[in-house]
N, C-alpha and C positions, 0 to 999 in steps of 0.2 A: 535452367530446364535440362533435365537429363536428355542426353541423345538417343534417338530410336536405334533399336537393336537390328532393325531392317531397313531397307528403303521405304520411303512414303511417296506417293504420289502427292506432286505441290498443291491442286487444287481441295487438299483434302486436309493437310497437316495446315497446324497454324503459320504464319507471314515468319514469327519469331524464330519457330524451330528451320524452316527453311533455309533464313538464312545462316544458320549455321552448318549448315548442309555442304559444303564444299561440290563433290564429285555430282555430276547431274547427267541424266539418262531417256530417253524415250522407251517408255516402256507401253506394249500395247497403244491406245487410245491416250496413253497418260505424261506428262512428262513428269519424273521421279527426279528422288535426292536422297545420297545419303552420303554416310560420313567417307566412302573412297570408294575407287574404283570395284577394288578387293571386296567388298559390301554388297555390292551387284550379283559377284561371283558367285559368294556362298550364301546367299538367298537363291540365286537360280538352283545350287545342287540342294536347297532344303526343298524346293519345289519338287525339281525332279526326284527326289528320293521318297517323297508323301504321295506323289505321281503314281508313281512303279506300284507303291505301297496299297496302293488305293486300285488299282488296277490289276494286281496280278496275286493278291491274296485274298479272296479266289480269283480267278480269270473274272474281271469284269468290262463292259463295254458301256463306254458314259459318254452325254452329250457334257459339253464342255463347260455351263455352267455347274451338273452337277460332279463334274469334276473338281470342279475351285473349292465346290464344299466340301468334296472327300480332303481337300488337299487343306483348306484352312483348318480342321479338328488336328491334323497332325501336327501342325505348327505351333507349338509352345510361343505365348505372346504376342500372336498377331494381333496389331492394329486394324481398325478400321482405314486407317493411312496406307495401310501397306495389304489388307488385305484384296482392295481393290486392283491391285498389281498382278492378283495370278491368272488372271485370265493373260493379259500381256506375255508372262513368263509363260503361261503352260503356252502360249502359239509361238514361241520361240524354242520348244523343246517340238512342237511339232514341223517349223521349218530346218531345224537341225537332224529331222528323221529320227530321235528318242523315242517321241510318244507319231501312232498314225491317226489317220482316217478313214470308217467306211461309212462310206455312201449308204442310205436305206430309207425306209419308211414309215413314217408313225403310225400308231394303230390309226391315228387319222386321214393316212396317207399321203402325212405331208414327209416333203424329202426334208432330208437331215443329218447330220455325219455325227456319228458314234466316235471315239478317241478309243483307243487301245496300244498298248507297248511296243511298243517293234519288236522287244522282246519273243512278245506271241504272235509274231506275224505270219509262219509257219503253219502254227497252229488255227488261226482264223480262216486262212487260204486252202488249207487244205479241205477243211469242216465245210466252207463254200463250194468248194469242188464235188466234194463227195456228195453233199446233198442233190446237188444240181444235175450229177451223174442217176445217184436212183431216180430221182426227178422223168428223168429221159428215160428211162427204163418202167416207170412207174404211171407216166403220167400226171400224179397227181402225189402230193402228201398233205399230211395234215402236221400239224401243231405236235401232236403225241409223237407222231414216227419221226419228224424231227428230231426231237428231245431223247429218242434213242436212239436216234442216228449219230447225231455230235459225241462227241465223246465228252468225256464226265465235266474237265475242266471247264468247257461253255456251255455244256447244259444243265449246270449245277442252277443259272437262275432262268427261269422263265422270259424275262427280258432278255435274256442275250439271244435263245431261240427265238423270240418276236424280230429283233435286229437282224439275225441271220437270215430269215424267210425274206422280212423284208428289203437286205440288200438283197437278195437274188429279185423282187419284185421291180425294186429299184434299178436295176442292169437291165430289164427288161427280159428277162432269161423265164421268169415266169409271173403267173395274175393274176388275180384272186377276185372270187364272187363277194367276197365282205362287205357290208355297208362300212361305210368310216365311223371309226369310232368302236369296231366292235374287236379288231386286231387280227393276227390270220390264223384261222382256226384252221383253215386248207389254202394249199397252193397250187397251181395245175399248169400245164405247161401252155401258153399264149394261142398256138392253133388248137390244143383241146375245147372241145365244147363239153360242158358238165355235165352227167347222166342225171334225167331226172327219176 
């Protein structure tokens, strides 16, 4: 049996390839195997580099399952053994502070953390700030004056503006009249009451 070109998590690879498996890892939820230590390594940096890749051409901000899937298309030859492994990798690139987390809310307004670069941490923090600042000047925004507010890199998709309103909803900095389900079309500041 030829050796896998990755780690595989045990309970997914056959009994046979296993034990040929030498070097052994806890990975995520999973316990992994593969042919050395050094095998672990440069799997982590093909994650992290389909991470970045996936994340920052254009600026995007993903929940962390569809991160695994930006990050599996990139990976030449992934298993299903080993695919199972990036969720494990990608929160070990996020307790290494590589890749973050923001806090926010679904258009259902359930909470939920978005994954983005540290790379663009700068630029997410600030795009938070400023809105938050007209916000208070404003009273209220909508969906549209967001999407001009941010600058090109995160307002290039509609979801990162949805993520963005919704961490500020999420911090509790402002609140929205939205049924769930419909996403935040407006935002307004928590003691504003709405004009009718």
């Amino acid at each position: 049996m030829k050796p896998p070109k990755h780690p595989v998590a045990v309970s997914r690879a056959s009994v046979r390839l296993v034990r040929e498996l030498p070097a052994e890892r806890k990975v995520g939820k999973f316990l992994a195997r593969a042919l050395s230590d050094e095998s672990f390594e440069r799997f982590q940096e093909l994650v992290l580099d389909a991470a970045l890749t996936s994340l920052e051409n254009p600026l995007r901000l993903l929940t962390l399952p569809h991160l695994c899937n930006a990050v599996a298309t990139r990976i030449p030859y992934l298993e299903d053994a080993s695919r199972v492994l990036l969720e494990g990798f990608s929160l070990e690139l996020v307790s290494q502070g590589k890749l973050l987390r923001l806090g926010t809310l679904s258009r259902e307004l359930e909470p939920y953390q978005a994954l983005y670069s540290s790379r663009c941490q700068p630029l997410v923090l600030d795009s938070l700030k400023s809105l938050y600042e007209v916000l208070c000047s404003e009273t209220a925004i909508s969906s549209q004056q967001a999407a001009h507010l941010l600058p090109s890199e995160l307002s290039a998709r509609n979801q990162n503006v949805q993520i963005a309103l919704g961490a500020l909803v999420y911090r509790g900095f402002a609140t929205t009249d939205a049924a769930p389900g419909v996403g935040f079309e407006t935002i307004r500041l928590p003691h504003v009451t709405p004009q009718l």
